[in-house]
Legacy VTK file of the C-alpha trace (Angstrom):
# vtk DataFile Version 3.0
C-alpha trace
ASCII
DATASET POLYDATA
POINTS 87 float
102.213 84.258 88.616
99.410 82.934 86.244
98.008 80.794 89.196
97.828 82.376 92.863
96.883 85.891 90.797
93.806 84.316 88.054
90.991 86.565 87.693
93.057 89.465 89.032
94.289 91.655 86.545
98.129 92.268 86.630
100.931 93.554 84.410
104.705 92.814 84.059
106.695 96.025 84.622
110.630 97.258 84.691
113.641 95.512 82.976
111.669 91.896 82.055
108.387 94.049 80.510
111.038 95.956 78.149
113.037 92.601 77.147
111.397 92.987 73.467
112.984 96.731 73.181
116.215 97.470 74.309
118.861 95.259 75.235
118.299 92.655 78.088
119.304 93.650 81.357
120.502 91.777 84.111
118.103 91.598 86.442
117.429 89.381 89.249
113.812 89.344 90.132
109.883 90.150 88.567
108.072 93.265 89.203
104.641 92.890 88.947
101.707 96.182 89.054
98.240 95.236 90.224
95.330 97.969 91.132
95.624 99.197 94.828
91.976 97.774 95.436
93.586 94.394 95.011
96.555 94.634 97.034
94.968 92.505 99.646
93.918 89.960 98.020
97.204 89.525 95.799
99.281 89.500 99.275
96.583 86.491 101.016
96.786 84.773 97.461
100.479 85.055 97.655
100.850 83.740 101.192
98.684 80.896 100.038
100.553 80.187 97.043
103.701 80.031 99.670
105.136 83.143 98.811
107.510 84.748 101.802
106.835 88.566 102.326
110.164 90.450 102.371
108.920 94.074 103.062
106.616 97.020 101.808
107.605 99.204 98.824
107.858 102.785 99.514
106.213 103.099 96.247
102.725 101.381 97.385
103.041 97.277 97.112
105.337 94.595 98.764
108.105 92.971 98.608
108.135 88.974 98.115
110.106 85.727 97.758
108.842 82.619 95.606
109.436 79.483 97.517
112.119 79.051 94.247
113.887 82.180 96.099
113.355 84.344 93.003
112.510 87.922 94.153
108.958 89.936 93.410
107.844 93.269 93.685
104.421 93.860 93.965
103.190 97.427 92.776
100.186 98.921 93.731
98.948 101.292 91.404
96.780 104.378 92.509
96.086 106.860 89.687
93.313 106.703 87.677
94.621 105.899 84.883
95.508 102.382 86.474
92.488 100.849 85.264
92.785 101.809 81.450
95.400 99.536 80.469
95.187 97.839 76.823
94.158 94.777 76.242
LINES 1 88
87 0 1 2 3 4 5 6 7 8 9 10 11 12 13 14 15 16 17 18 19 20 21 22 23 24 25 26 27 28 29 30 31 32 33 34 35 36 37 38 39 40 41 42 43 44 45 46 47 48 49 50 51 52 53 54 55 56 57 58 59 60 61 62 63 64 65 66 67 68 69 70 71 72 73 74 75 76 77 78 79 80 81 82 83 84 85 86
């Protein structure tokens, strides 16, 4: 995700973010949560990067497919508190 999302800030969320606290779970693809003012350009940089879109997320976001087949939800966040994340 490091390359078609660079200079677009990003976070890794659900069952791979909490890997370093609590047991592993099985899970089969990445969810990813980017600020809703990006969510356009994440979905053309995804399409360019030869991503397949899947669906939309009832949540806010999309649904994807790496040309490796591995699964990726895209969450757009809208609160304000979006923006303050650490780091």
């Amino acid at each position: 995700m490091k390359g078609p999302l660079r200079g677009i800030p990003w976070a890794v969320a659900d069952a791979v973010a909490t890997r370093r606290y609590m047991p592993e779970r099985a899970t089969q693809g990445l969810d990813i949560v980017v600020l809703e003012r990006d969510g356009q350009a994440v979905r053309r940089r995804l399409l360019d990067a030869g991503f397949s879109p899947v669906g939309e997320l009832s949540i806010g976001g999309s649904s994807w497919r790496t040309p490796s087949e591995v699964a990726v939800d895209v969450i757009e966040g809208q609160g304000e508190w979006w923006p303050l994340r650490p780091g």
